[in-house]
N, C-alpha and C positions, 0 to 999 in steps of 0.2 A: 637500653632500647630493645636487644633480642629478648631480654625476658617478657617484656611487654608484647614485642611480635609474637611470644610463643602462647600468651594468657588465653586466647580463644582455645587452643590447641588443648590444652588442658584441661578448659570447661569443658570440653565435647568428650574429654576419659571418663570413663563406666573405670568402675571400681577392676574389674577383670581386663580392659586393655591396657588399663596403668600397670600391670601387674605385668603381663605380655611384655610393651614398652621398658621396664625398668628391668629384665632379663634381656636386650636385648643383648648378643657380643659381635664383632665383629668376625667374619670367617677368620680359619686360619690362616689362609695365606694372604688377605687383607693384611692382616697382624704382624704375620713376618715381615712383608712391606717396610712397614712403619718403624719395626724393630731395626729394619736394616738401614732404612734412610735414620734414624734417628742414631745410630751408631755412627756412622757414617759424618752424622752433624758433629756430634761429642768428637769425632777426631777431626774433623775443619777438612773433608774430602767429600763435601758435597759437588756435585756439575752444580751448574744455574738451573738445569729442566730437572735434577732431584732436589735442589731449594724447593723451588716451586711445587714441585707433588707433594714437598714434606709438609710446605706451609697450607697445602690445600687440606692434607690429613687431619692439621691439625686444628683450622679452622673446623670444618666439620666436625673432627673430635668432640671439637668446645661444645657446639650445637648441640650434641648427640648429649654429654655430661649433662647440658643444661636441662635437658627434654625428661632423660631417665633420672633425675634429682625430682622436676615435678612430680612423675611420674610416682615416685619412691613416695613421696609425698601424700598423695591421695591413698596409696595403699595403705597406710599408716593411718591415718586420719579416718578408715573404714576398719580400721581394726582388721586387719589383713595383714599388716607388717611385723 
């Protein structure tokens, strides 16, 4: 179903914002976040309010892999990859 939600999103990439898009990273300290709540899960010492930030990270994670995969996608398919 998200891949299908994101298919508009990807008709409307120009060869150069696919390009943009699939570079994008997260800040660093976004990053550290995630490094630390997901350590944190690996040792089973998460609170209930950093479950929940982790599972939000990682929901949007998914989204983000999914978008920058299109993305990757069309660069490639323009010969740009």
């Amino acid at each position: 179903m998200l891949d299908e939600m994101l298919e508009p999103l990807v008709e409307a990439l120009t060869p150069e914002s696919a390009r943009v898009l699939a570079q994008i990273q997260a800040k660093p300290a976004v990053q550290a976040r995630v490094d630390q709540l997901a350590a944190k899960c690996n040792e089973g010492s998460l609170t209930e309010a950093e479950r929940a930030e982790y599972e939000e990270y990682v929901r949007v994670g998914t989204i983000l892999a999914l978008i920058k995969a299109k993305a990757r996608r069309i660069v490639a398919e323009n010969g740009d990859g």
